[in-house]
N, C-alpha and C positions, 0 to 999 in steps of 0.2 A: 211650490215645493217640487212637485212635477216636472216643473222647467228648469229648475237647477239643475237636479239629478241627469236628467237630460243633457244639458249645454257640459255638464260635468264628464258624462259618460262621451260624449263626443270629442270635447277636448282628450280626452285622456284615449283614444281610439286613432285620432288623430296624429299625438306626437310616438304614440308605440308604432305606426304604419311610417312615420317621417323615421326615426330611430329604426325600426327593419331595414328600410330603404338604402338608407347609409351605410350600417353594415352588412351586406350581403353585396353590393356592387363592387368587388376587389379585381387590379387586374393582378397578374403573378405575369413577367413576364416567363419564359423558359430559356436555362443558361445552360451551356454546353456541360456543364458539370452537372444537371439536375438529372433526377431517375427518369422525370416525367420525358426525356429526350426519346428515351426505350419505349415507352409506348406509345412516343408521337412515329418511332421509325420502324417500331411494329405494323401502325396504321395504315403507313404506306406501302409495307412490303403487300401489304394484306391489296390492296388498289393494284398493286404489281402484279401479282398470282392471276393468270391466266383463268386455272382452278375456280380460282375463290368468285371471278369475275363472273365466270358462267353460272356459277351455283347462287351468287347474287341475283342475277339477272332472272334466272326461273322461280327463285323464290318470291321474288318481286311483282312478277306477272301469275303466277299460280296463287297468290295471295290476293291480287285485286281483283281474277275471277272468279274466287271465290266469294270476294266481295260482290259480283255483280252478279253471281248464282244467289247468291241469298237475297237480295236485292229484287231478283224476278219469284222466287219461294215466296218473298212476303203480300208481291203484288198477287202472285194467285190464291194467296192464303186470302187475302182482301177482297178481290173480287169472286171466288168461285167457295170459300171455308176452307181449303184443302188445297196443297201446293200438285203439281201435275207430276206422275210419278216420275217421267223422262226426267225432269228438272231437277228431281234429289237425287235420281240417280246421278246427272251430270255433276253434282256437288258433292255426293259419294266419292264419286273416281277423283276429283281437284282433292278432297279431303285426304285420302290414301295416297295421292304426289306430294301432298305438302307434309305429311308424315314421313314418307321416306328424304323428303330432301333434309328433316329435323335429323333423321338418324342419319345420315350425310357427314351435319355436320361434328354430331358427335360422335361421329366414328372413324373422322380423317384426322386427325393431329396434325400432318404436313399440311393440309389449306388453311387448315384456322389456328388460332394461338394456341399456345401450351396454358395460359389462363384463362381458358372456357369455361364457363360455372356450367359443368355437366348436370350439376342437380337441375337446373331451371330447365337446360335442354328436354331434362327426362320427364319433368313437371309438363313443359308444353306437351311432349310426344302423348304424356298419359289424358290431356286435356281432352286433344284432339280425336284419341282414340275413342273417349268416352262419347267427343260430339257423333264419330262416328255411328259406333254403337247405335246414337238414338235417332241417326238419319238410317240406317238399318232395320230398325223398329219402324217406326213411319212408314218406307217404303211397302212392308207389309202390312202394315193396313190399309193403305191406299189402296 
């Protein structure tokens, strides 16, 4: 009975995962007359902007070291219980650049689109302040 229910629950796992597959792979192509034109020449005004390029580019690199600041925080958390205070402080100051570049971008309308979901902007800026906060914390008790 066991194996039925089984070989039953499989088949039926099976053609619902064959049936997903099929409809979800569509292509659309994009025709001079679709809206979708406007946000593909949005895209690249956005590549074009001088602006926008530079403010890419530090947010890109101030995001991966703080990647590789937390990265060295966990290795000292692991080897010693406690991160070394230079090192949070160094991800303090990366954390306070990556917040201003958030308010950057929600407070330049010419670099970035006029359809910015400002709410998620102000969702990340309050994230971040909060991580700050508790590397602030830390710091003093270290």
């Amino acid at each position: 009975m066991e194996k039925k229910i089984l070989a039953l629950a499989l088949a039926l796992c099976t053609s619902v995962g064959l049936f997903a597959q099929s409809t979800t792979s569509t292509y659309t192509p994009i025709t001079s007359g679709d809206t979708d034109v406007a946000a593909v020449t949005n895209e690249n005004n956005l590549k074009l902007n001088s602006d926008y390029l530079k403010w890419q580019s530090q947010y890109e690199q101030v995001g991966n070291e703080i990647n590789d600041v937390a990265a060295q925080i966990d290795q000292e958390a692991a080897k010693r219980g406690y991160p070394k205070k230079k090192t949070v402080k160094q991800k303090i100051a990366l954390v306070e650049q990556y917040i201003q570049l958030l308010e950057y971008e929600r407070d330049n309308p010419s670099v970035f689109p006029m359809d910015l979901d400002k709410g998620k902007i102000n969702r990340k800026i309050t994230e971040w302040q909060n991580h700050l906060d508790g590397l602030n914390r830390l710091v003093k008790k270290i």
